[in-house]
C-alpha positions as CSV (number, residue, x, y, z in Angstrom):
1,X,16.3,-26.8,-3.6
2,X,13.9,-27.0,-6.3
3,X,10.3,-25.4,-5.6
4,X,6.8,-26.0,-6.4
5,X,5.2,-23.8,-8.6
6,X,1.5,-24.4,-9.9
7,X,2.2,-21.7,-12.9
8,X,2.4,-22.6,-16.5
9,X,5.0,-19.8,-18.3
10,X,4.5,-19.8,-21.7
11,X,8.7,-18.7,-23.6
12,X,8.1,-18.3,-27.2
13,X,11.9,-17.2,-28.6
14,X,13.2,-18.6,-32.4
15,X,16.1,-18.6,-30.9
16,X,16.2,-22.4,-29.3
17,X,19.7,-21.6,-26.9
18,X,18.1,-19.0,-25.7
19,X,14.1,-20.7,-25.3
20,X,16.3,-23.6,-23.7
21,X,17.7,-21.3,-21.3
22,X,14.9,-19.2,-20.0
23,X,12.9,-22.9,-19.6
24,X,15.6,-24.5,-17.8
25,X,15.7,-21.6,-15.4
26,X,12.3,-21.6,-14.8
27,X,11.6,-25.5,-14.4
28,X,14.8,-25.3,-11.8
29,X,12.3,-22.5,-10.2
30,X,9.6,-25.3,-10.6
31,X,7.7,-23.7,-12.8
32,X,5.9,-25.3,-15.9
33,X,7.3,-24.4,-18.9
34,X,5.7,-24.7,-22.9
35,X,7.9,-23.6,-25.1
36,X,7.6,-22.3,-28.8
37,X,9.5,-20.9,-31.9
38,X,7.1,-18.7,-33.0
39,X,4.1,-17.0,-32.2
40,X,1.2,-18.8,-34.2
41,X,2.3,-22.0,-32.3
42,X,1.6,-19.9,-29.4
43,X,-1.2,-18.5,-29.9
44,X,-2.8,-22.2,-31.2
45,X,-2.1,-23.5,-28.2
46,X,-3.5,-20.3,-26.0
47,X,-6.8,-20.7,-27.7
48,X,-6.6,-24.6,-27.3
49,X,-5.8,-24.9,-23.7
50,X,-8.2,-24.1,-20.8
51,X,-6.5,-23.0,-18.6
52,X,-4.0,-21.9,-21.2
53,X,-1.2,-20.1,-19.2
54,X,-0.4,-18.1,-16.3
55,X,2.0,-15.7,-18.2
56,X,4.1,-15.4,-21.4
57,X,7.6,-14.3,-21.6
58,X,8.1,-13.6,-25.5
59,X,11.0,-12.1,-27.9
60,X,10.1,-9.2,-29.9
61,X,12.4,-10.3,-32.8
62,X,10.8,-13.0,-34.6
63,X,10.4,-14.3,-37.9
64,X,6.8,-14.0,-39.1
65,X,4.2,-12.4,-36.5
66,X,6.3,-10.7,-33.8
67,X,6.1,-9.9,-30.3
68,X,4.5,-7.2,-30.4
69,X,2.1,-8.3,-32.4
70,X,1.8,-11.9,-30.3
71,X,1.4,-9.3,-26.8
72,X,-1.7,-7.6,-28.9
73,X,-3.3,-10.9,-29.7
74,X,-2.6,-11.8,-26.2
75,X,-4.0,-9.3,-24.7
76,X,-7.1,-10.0,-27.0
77,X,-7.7,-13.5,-25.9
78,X,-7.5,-12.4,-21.9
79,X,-6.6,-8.4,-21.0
80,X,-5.5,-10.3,-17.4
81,X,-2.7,-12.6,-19.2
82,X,1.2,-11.2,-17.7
83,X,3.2,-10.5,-20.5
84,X,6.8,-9.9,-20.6
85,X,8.9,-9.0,-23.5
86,X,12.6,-10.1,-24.1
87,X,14.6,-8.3,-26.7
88,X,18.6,-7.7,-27.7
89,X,17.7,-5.0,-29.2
90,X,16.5,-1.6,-27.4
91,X,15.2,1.4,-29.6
92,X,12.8,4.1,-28.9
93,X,10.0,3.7,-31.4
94,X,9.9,0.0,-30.5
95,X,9.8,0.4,-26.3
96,X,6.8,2.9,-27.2
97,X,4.9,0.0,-29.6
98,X,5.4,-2.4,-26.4
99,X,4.1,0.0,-24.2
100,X,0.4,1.2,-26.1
101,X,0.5,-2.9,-27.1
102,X,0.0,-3.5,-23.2
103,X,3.2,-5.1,-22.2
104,X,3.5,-5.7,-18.7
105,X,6.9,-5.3,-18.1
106,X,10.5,-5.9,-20.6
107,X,13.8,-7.7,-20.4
108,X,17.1,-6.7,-22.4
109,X,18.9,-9.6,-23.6
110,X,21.4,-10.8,-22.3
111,X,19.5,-11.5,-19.3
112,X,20.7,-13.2,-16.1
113,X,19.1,-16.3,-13.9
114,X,17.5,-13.7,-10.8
115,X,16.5,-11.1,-13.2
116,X,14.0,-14.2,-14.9
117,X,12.5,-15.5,-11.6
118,X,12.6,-11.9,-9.8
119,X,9.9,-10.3,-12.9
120,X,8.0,-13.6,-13.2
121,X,7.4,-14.2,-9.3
122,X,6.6,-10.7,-9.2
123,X,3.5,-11.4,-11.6
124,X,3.1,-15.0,-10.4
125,X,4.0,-14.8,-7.1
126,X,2.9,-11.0,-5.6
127,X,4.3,-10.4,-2.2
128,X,1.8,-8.5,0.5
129,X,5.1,-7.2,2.3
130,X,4.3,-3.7,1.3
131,X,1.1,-3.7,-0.5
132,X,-0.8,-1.7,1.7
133,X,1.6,1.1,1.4
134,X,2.1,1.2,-2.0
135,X,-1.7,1.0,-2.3
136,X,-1.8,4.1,-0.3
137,X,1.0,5.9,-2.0
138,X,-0.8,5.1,-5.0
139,X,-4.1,6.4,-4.4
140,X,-2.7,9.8,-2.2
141,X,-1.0,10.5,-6.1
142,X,-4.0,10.2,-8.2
143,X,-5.6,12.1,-5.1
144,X,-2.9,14.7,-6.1
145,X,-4.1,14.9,-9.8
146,X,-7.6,14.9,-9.3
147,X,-7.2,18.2,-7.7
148,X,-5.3,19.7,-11.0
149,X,-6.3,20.0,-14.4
150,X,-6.0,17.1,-15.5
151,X,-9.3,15.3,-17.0
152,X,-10.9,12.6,-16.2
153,X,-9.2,10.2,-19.2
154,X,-5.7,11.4,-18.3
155,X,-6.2,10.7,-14.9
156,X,-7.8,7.2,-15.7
157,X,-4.2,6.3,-18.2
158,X,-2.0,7.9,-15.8
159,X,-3.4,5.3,-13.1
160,X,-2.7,2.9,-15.2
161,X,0.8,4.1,-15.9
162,X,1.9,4.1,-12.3
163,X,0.6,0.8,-11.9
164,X,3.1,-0.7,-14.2
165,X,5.7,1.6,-13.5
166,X,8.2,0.9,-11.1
167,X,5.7,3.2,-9.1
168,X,5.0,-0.3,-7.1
169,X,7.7,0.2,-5.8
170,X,7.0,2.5,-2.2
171,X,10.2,4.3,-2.8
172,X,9.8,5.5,-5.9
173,X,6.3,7.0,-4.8
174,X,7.9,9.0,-1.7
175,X,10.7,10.4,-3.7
176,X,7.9,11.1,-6.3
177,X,6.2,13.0,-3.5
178,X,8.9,14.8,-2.2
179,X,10.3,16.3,-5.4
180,X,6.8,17.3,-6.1
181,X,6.1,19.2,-3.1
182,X,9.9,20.7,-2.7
183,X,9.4,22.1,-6.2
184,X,6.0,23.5,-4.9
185,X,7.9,25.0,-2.2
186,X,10.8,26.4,-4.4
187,X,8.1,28.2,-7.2
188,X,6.2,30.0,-4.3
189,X,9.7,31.4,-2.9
190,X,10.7,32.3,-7.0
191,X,7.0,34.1,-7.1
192,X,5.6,32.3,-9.9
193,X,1.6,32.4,-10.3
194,X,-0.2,29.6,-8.5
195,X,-1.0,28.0,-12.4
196,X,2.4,27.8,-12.9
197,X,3.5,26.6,-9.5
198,X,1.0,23.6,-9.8
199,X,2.5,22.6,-13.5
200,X,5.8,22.6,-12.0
201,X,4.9,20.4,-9.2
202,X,2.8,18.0,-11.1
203,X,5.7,17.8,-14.0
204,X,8.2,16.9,-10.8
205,X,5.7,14.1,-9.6
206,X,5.5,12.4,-13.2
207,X,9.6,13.2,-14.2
208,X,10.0,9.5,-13.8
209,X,7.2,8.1,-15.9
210,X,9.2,7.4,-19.3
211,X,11.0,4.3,-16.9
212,X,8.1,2.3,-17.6
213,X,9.6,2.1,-21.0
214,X,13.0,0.5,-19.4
215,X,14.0,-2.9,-19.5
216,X,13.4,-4.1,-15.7
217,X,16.7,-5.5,-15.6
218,X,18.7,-2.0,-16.7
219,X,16.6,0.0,-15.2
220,X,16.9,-2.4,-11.6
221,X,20.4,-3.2,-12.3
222,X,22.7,-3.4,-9.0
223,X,25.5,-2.1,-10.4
224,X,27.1,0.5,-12.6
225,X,25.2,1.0,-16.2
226,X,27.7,-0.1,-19.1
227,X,28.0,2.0,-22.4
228,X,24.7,0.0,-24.1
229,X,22.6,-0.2,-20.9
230,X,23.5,3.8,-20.0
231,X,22.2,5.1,-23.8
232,X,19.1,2.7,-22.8
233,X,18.2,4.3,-19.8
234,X,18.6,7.9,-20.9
235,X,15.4,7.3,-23.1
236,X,13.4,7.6,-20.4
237,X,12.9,11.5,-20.7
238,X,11.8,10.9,-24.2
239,X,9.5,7.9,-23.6
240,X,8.0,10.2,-20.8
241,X,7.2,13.1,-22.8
242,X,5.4,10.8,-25.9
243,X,3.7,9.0,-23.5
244,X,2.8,12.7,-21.9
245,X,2.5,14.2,-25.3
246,X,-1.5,12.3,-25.6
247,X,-3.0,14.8,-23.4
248,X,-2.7,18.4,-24.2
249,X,-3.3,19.7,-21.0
250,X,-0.1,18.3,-19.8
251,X,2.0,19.7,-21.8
252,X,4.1,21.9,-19.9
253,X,4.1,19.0,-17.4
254,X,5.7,16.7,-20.6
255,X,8.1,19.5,-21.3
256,X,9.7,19.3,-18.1
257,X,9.6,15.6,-17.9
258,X,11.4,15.7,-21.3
259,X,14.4,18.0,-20.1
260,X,15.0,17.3,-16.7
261,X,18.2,15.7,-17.4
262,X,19.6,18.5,-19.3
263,X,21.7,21.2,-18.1
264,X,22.8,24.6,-17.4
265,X,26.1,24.1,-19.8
266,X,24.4,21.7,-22.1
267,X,26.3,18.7,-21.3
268,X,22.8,17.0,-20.3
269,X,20.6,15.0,-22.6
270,X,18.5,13.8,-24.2
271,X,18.7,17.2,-26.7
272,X,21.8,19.1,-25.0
273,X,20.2,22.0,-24.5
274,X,21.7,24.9,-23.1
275,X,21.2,27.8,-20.7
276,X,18.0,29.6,-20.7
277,X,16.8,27.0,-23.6
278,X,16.1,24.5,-21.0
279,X,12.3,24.9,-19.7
280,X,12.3,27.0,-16.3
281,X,10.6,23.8,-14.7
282,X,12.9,21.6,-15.7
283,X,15.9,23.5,-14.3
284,X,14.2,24.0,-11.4
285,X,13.2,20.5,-11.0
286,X,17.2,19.4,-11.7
287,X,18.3,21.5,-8.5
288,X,15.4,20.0,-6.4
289,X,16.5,16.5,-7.9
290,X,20.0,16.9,-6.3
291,X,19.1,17.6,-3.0
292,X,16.8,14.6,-2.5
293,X,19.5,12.1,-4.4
294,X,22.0,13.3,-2.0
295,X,20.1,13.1,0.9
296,X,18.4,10.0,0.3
297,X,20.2,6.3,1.2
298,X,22.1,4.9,-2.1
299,X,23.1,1.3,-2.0
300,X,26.8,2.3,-2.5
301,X,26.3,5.5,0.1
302,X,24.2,6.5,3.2
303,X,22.1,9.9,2.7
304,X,24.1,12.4,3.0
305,X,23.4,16.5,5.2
306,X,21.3,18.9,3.4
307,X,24.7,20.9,4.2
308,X,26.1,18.5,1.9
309,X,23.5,19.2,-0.4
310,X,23.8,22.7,-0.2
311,X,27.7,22.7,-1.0
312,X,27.2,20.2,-4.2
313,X,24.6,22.6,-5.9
314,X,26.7,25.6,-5.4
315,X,29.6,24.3,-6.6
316,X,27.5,23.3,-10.0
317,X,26.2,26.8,-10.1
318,X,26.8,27.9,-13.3
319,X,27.5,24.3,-14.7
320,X,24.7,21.8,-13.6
321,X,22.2,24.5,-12.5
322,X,20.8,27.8,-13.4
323,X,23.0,30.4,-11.6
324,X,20.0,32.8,-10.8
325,X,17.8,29.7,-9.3
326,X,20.3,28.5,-7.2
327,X,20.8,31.9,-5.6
328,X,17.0,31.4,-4.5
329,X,17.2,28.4,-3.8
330,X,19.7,28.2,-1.3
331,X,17.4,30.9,0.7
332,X,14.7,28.2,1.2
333,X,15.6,27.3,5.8
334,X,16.7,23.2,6.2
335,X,13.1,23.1,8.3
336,X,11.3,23.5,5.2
337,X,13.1,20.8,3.5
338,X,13.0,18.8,6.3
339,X,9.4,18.5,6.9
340,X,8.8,17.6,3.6
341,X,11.5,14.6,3.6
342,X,9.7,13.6,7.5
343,X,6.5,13.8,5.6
344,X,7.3,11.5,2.8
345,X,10.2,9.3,4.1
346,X,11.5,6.3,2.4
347,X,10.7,2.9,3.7
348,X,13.3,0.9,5.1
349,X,12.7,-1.9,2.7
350,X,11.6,-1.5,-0.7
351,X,9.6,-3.5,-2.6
352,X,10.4,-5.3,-5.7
């Protein structure tokens, strides 16, 4: 049954099988479509219509001015203006342009009906199922960072990076939260200084924030990763630690962010680091990680015992882990851990 929007999406692709596409499965949505080959046409009709649009959904690869360069001009004509970026092609450098140019969110080509009208309703269409927690969540993290270091200006961008990260999402705040204050837990029982303990905590809450940098639909994807979606999402690390990498009090923070997908043997990435090279955050951090992923609901597995927990990260002493850190800890009692999962659970539905 075909719905009623009011919205007008602008889809500016050269590609016309492609601008076809995206409009045919928005005006099945009911959605109002203008469509254009390339970006000046666009932008002529933005300045020429009042109101001009409710959102664009743009390629990045386009002859003449592209979409980058379109989302800057977009951005100039109204800050407010949704806009969504649609590539085939994913590469560092050019995820990082998107980003400081303001895009709202990003699409990997090829991309399917639901993964269209899920990111466009979600800018067109927000749901209050949720808000209020979020907003909570949201504000109880900056909360968190007002009491560190971190200046005013970082606090003011990193705001603004958890709003467009998947961060509006509830879950990802409480496993945020959870890492954070486990890996609080497991630098007091190691003895490090309170300075250090508080980097390591803060660098566990932000691990995730190079995701913004993901295309919606990898880094949302229901199923298994293929080869090309798999080497996309293990750029998040790296997009973390440039986006980190503005504000030099948060550079031990960026460092572990940066490496906490490496491991003990150096089979991790994004540099294959090895041993003792790997930052002592970060291999504290990829311990903590494990226990939460495997006691926290998957959507091919329920959570799993901290027992269980306890038996996967000793059998990857040695290969995963840091020998030495798991020996500690494996000391810290299930009620600590447990309090800290009861006081940040998940919520038993997430928001898109």
């Amino acid at each position: 049954m075909q719905h009623t929007h009011p919205n007008t999406v602008l889809v500016v692709d050269d590609d016309s099988s492609i601008r076809e596409y995206l409009a045919e499965v928005l005006r099945h949505e009911g959605y109002k479509c203008c469509c254009f080959s390339e970006s000046l046409a666009a932008l002529s009709y933005l300045n020429s219509h009042n109101p001009p649009a409710d959102l664009v959904l743009a390629d990045i690869n386009m002859p003449g001015m592209g979409g980058i360069d379109l989302l800057r001009e977009v951005k100039h004509l109204d800050p407010e203006m949704p806009v969504i970026l649609i590539s085939g092609l994913y590469e560092l450098a050019l995820a990082v342009d998107a980003l400081e140019a303001g895009a709202d969110d990003y699409l990997k080509k090829p991309v399917r009906p639901n993964d269209v009208l899920a990111l466009v309703s979600r800018y067109l269409e927000p749901s209050n199922d949720g808000e209020r927690e979020v907003q909570e969540a949201q504000e109880a993290l900056v909360q968190f960072l007002e009491t560190k270091r971190a200046g005013s200006a970082s606090l003011e961008t990193l705001r603004s990076l958890f709003t467009k990260l998947g961060f509006r999402r509830y879950e990802t705040f409480q496993h945020s939260a959870r890492v954070a204050a486990t890996c609080r837990l497991f630098g007091e029982r190691y003895g490090l200084p309170e300075h250090q303990v508080e980097r390591l905590e803060t660098g566990a809450l932000l691990h995730d924030i190079g995701k913004i940098g993901i295309p919606r639909n990898v880094l949302l994807k229901p199923g298994s990763l293929d080869g090309e979606e798999w080497r996309v999402m293990k750029q998040h690390p790296t997009i973390g630690y440039r986006l980190l990498g503005e504000f030099p009090e948060l550079s031990e923070e960026a460092r572990i962010v940066q490496s906490h997908h490496e491991q003990w043997d150096g089979s991790g990435y994004p540099h294959g680091l090895k041993g003792e090279s790997i930052p002592l955050g970060a291999r504290m951090f990829a311990i903590v990680d494990t226990l939460d992923a495997i006691t926290s609901d998957r959507p091919y597995r329920k959570a799993q015992s901290i027992d269980s927990a306890r038996t996967e990260i000793r059998r990857m002493s040695g290969v995963q882990f840091d020998p030495a850190l798991v020996d500690v800890f494996l000391l810290i009692p299930d009620g600590d851990l447990l309090r800290i999962r009861e006081a940040y659970p998940d919520a038993l539905q997430q928001t898109a």
